[in-house]
C-alpha positions in Angstrom: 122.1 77.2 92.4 119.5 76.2 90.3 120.3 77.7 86.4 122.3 75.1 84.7 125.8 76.8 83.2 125.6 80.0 85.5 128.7 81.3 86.6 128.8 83.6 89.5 131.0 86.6 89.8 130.3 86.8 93.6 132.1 86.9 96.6 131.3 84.9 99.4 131.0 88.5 101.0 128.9 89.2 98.1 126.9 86.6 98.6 126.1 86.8 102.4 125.3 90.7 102.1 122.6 89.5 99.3 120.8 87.0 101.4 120.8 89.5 104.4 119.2 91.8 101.9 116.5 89.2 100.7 116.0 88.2 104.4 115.9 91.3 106.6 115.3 94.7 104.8 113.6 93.9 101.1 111.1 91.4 102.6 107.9 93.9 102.1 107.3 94.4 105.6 108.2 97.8 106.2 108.6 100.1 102.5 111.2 102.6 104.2 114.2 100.8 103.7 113.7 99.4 100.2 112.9 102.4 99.0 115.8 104.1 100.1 117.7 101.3 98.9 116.5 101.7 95.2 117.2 105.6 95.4 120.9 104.8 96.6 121.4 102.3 94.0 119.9 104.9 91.2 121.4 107.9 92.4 124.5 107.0 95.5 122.4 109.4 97.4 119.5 111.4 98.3 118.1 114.3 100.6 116.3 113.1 103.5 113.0 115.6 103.4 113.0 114.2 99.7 112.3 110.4 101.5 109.7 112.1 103.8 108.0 114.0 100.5 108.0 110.6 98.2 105.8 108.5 101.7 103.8 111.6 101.8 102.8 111.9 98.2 102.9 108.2 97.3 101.7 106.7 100.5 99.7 109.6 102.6 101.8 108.9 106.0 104.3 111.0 107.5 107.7 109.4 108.5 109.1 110.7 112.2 112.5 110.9 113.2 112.4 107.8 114.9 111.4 105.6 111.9 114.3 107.2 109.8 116.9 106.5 112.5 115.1 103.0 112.5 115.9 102.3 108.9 119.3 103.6 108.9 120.3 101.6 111.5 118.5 98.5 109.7 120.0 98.9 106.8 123.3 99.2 108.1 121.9 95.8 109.8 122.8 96.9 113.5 118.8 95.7 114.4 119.6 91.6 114.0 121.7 90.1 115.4 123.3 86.5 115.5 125.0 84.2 118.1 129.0 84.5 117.0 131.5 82.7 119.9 128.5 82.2 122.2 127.7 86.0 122.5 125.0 87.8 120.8 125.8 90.3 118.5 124.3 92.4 116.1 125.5 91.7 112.2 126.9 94.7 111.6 129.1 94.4 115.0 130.3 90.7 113.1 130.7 91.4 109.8 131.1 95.8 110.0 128.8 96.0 106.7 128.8 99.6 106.1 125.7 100.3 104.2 124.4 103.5 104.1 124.9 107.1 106.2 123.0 110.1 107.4 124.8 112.9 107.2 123.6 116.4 107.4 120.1 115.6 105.8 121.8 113.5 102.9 121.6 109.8 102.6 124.8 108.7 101.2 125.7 105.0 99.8 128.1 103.6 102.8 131.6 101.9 102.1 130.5 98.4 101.6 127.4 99.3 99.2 129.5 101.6 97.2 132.4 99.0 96.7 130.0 95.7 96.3 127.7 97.8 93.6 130.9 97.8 91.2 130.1 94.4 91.0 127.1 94.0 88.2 125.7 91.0 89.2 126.0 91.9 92.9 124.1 95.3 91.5 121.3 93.7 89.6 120.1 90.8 92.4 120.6 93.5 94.7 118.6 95.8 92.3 116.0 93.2 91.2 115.1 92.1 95.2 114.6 95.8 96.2 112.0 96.1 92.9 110.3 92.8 93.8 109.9 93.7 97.3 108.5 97.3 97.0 105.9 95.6 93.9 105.0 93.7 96.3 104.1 96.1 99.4 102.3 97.9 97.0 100.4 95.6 95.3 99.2 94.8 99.3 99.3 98.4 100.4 95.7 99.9 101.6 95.4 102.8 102.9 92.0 102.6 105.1 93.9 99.2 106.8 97.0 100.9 107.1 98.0 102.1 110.7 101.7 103.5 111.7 103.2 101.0 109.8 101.1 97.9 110.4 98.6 97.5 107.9 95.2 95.4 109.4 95.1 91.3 108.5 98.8 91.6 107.0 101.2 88.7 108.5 104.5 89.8 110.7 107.0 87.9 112.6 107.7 88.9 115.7 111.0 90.2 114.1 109.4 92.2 111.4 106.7 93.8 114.6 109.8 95.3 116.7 111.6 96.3 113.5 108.4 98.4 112.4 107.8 99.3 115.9 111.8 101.0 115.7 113.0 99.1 118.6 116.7 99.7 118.2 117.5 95.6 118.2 115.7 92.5 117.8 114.7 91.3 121.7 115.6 87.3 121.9 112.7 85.6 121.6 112.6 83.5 125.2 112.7 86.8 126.6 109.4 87.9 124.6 106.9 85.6 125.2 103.8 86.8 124.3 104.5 90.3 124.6 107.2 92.7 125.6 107.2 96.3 126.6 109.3 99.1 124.5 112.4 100.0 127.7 111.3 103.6 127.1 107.7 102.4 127.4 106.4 103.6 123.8 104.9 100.2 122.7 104.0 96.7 124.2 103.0 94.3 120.8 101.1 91.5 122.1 101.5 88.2 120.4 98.6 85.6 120.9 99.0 81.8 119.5 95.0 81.1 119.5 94.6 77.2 119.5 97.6 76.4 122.3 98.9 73.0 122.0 97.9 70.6 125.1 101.9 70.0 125.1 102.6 73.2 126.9 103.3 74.0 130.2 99.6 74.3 132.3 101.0 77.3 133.8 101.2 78.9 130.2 97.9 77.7 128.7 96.7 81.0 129.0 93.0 81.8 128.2 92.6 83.9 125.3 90.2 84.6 123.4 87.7 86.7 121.2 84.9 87.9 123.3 83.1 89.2 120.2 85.0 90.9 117.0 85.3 94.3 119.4 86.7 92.8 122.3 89.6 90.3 123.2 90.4 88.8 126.5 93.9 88.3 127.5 95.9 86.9 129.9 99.5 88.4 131.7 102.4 85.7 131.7 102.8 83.9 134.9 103.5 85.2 138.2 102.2 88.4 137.6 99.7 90.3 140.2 97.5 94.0 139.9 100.9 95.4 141.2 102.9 94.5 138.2 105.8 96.9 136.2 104.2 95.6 133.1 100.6 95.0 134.1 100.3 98.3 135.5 102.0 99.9 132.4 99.1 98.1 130.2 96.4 99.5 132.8 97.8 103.2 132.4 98.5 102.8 128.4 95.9 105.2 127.6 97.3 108.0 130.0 100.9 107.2 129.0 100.2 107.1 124.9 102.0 103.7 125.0 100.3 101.5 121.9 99.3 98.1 122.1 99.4 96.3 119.3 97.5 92.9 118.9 98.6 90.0 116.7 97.2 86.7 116.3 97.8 83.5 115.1 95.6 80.5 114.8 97.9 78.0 115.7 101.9 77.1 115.7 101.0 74.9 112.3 100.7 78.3 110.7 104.8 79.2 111.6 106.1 82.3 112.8 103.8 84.6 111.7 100.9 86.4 113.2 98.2 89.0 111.9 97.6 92.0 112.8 94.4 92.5 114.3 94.8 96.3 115.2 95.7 98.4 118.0 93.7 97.6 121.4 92.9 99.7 124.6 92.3 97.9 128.1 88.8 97.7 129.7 89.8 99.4 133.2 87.2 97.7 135.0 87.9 94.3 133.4 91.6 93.8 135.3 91.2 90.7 137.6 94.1 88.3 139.4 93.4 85.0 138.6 95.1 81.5 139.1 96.5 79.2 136.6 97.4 75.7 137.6 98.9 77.3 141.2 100.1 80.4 139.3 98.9 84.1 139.5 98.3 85.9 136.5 96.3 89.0 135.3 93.3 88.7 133.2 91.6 91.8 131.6 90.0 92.5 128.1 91.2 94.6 125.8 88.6 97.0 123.3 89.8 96.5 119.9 90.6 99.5 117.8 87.8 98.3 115.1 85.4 95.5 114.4 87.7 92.7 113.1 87.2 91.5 109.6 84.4 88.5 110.0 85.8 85.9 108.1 89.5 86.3 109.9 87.7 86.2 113.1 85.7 82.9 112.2 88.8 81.9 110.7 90.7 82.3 114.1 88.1 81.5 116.1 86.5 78.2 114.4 83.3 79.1 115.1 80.5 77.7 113.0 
């Protein structure tokens, strides 16, 4: 759009796969799929345990079977989804992009990538935004801050959490709120906007906040009580192995994007109903995995 005299050789197909590229899979969030994106467009394919040998030797984390089945469907774009005729589908249920396929340990190049990458110019962007977005995970990559595929401070969407996570579709977001269970239970992220705007609703000017850089205390949503599915599923997390991630934001001026302050554990003795302009909530505090970075948490926080 920009280069004076370019001429494009690109489809409008073309086109809309590229941008779902750039926005959803090679955005340096999550390293899986971009790197088995540059393998299929070197090679058409490759072996499976060869992707779990390249994160082991390059990155020092194991991948599961979950986080594999996670990427392939990503890639083949069934985790988005978009509003088409007043129904919400996922992309590949609109536009049937067959990208990639796992078949008997063998990542294979799917229709649509192998007929679209005849296309040179559809090969290089393609090519070119897989590179970019792996330089740039790396050059961000630490492993001491890294944990299961969040790494500590690092910005996420809510989209990008519950794609790491390997939550088989994007929830909407009116149904999130600020936080969600996983239906089978394995995760509950948490999403915290720190400096709520006195436009909201009283009865969702929730009281958050650092105790200290070890603890946070947190509110439920509304119309919640001790007896809760999802407060009681936060109260048993540590018997049940369901992680809690915590992500923070300073404000809605920042966007959409929170960081990740680490995984937290809830305080049994802490749980206590409370009231919010008429409304019944759950307050409790949760024990932060580790100290959080000082100058985020003064950051956050505004202290002096």
């Amino acid at each position: 759009k920009t280069e004076q005299g370019f001429e494009s050789s690109l489809s409008k197909d073309q086109r809309d796969l590229l941008s779902f590229f750039s926005k959803e899979i090679n955005n340096s969030k999550r390293i899986e799929e971009s790197v088995i994106l540059r393998e299929l467009l070197l090679n058409k394919e490759i072996p499976e345990k060869d992707v779990r040998n390249y994160f082991l030797e390059n990155y020092e984390f194991e991948i599961n079977d979950k986080t594999i089945n996670s990427v392939i469907k990503n890639l083949n774009f069934n985790f988005i989804t978009e509003n088409k005729n007043g129904r919400l589908l996922t992309v590949q249920e609109i536009y049937n992009y067959h990208v990639v396929e796992n078949q008997n340990g063998m990542i294979k190049c799917g229709d649509t990538l192998k007929a679209f990458m005849q296309n040179k110019q559809f090969y290089n962007f393609l090519f070119d935004s897989t590179q970019y977005s792996i330089h740039k995970y790396n050059s961000e990559f630490q492993k001491d801050k890294f944990f299961d595929g969040l790494q500590l401070y690092r910005k996420y969407s809510r989209k990008d959490v519950f794609r790491i996570l390997n939550w088989d579709k994007n929830p909407v977001a009116q149904n999130v709120g600020g936080y969600m269970k996983h239906p089978e239970g394995i995760n509950c992220p948490i999403f915290v906007n720190y400096h709520k705007s006195a436009e909201i609703s009283e009865t969702t000017k929730y009281e958050d906040k650092f105790l200290n850089q070890s603890e946070f205390q947190w509110m439920s949503k509304s119309n919640r009580s001790l007896k809760s599915v999802d407060v009681v599923s936060i109260r048993e997390s540590s018997k049940t192995n369901m992680r809690i991630p915590l992500f923070v934001k300073k404000s809605n001026d920042e966007g959409i994007d929170f960081y990740f302050i680490g995984d937290v554990s809830p305080i049994e003795s802490s749980f206590e109903q409370k009231t919010i302009a008429g409304t019944s909530v759950v307050q409790l505090v949760f024990k932060i995995g580790q100290e959080v970075d000082y100058s985020l948490y003064k950051y956050l926080t505004d202290i002096d």
